[in-house]
N, C-alpha and C positions, 0 to 999 in steps of 0.2 A: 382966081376965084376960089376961097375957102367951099371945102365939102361941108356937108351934116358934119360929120365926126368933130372939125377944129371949131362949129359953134359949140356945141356943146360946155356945158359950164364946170359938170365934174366928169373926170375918166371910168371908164366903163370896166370891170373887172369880169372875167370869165373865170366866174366857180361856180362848181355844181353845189347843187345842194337841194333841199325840198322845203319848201313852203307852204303854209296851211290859208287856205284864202276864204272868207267869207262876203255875200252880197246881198243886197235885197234888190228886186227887180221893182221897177216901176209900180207894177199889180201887187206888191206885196210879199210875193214868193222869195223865200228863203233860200240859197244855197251856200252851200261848203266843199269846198273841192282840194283836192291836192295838189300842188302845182313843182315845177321843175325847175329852179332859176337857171337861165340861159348867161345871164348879166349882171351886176348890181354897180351901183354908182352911189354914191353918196346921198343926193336926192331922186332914187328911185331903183324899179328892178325890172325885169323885162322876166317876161314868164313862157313854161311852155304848161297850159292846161287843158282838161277835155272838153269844157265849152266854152260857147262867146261870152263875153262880156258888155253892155253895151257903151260907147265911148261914153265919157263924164262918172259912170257910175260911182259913187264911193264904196270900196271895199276894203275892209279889216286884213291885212298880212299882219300872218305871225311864224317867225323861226327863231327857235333857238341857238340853231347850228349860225345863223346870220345877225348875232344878238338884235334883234327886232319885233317888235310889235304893236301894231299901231296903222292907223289911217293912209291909205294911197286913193288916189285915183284914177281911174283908168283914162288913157290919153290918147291909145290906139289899138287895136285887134285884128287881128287877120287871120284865116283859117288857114291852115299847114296840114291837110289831108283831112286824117280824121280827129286833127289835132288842132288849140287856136297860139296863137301868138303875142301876149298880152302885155302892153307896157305898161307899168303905174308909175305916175311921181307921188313922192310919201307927201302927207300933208301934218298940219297940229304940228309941226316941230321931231317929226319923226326924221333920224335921218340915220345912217348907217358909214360907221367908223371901219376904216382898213386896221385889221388886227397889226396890232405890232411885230 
């Protein structure tokens, strides 16, 4: 029986780096936060940030350090203390190249 890991479509890379996340909530409310890439894949990145997100939400990633910027969505969330766990697949055509 295939795990998670062998579905998966692109491989997962483990770089640090920091990414700038913006959302709007339901109600309209605005946020921006900092976030900590834990992973990044081609189609998407896995974050460590200081609040939830709620699943579906669309939110704006941008890194320089990860040349990207551009549309994700959130897929999953889980709290990790005082900390959450956040996955997004990039959407619009965003996707993210392993440097040469």
């Amino acid at each position: 029986m295939a795990g998670k890991h062998e579905e998966r479509r692109h491989t997962r890379h483990p770089l640090p780096g920091k990414v700038k996340v913006h959302w709007r909530t339901v109600d309209g409310h605005s946020f921006h936060a900092p976030a900590k890439c834990l992973n990044i894949s081609r189609s998407g990145i896995r974050l460590e940030i200081e609040r939830p997100i709620v699943v579906g939400t669309m939110v704006h990633v941008e890194s320089p350090q990860f040349r990207i910027a551009g549309v994700a969505y959130v897929r999953h969330c889980v709290s990790k203390g005082a900390r959450c766990v956040v996955g997004v697949e990039f959407g619009g055509g965003l996707q993210w190249t392993e440097p040469v």
